[in-house]
C-alpha positions as CSV (number, residue, x, y, z in Angstrom):
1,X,-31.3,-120.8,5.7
2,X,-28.4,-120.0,7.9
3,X,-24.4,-119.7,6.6
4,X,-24.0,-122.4,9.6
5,X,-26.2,-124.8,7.9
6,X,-25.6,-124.6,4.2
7,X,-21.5,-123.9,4.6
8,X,-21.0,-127.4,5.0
9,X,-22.6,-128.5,2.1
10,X,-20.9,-126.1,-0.4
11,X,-17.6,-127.3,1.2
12,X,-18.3,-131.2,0.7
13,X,-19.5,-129.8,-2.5
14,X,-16.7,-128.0,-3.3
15,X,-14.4,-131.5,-1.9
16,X,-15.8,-134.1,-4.6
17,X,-15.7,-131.1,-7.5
18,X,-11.5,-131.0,-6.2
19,X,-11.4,-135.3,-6.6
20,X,-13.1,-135.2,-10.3
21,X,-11.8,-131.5,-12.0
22,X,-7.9,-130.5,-11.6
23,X,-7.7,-127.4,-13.4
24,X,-11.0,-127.3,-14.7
25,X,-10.3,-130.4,-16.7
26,X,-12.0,-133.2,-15.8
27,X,-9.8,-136.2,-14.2
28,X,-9.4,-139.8,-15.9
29,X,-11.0,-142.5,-15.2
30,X,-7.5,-144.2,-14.4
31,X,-6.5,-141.5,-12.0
32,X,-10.1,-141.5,-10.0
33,X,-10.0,-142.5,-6.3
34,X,-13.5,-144.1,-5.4
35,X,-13.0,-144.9,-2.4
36,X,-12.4,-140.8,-1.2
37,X,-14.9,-140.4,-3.7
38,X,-17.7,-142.3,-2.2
39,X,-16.7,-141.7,1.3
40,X,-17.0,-137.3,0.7
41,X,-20.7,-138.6,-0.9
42,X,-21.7,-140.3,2.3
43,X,-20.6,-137.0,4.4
44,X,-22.7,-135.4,1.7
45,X,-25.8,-137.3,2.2
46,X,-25.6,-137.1,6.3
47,X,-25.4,-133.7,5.6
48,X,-28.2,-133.1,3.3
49,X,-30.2,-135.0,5.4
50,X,-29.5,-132.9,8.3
51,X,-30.6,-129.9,6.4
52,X,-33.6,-131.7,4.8
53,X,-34.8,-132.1,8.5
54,X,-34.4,-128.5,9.6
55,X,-36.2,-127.8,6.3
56,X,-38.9,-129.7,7.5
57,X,-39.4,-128.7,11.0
58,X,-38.9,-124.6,9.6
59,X,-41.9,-126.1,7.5
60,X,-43.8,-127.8,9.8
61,X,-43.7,-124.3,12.3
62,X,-44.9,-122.4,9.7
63,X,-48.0,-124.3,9.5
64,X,-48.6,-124.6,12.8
65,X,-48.6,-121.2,13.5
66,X,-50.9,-121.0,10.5
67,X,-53.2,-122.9,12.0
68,X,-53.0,-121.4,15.1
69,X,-54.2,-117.8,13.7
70,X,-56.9,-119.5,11.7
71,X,-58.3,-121.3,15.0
72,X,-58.5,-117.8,16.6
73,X,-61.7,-117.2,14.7
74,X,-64.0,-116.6,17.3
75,X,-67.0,-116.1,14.7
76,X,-67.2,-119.7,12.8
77,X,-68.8,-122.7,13.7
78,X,-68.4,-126.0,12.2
79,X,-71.5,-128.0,11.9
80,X,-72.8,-130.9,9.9
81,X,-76.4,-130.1,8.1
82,X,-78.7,-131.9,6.0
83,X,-80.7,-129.9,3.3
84,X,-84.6,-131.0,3.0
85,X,-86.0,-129.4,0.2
86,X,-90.1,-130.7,0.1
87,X,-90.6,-129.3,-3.1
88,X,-88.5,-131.2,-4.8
89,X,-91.5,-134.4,-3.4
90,X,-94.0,-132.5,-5.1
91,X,-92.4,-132.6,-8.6
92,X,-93.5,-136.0,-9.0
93,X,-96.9,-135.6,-10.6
């Protein structure tokens, strides 16, 4: 995953760890402000969800390309066959 994608992230990250820990202490619940609080977690979800998607279509390439190779087999042939068997009509005596 590219530094351009995941950078943002770690600093969002790196934002709500500065509203909850001052000096590696964790803050009160007096001293909290929610409202920065939840508004950094919104920025963090629109930008998880923007690397979830790239995720995805890196994903979704891979396959395709995997299916690509396999449909270069020139030697297979799909086919749909019924096995008759007549001595299996005979083992009824």
């Amino acid at each position: 995953m590219s530094e351009e994608v995941v950078n943002p992230v770690l600093e969002k990250l790196k934002e709500l760890e500065s509203l909850i820990v001052n000096d590696e202490k964790p803050v009160s619940d007096e001293d909290l402000d929610e409202t920065s609080i939840q508004s950094r977690i919104q920025e963090l979800e629109e930008l998880m969800h923007s690397l979830s998607s790239k995720l995805y279509e890196a994903a979704s390439a891979e396959v395709s390309e995997e299916e690509n190779e396999s449909d270069d087999d020139g030697d297979v042939v799909e086919a749909d066959f019924e096995v008759l068997d007549s001595d299996d009509e005979d083992t009824d005596e």
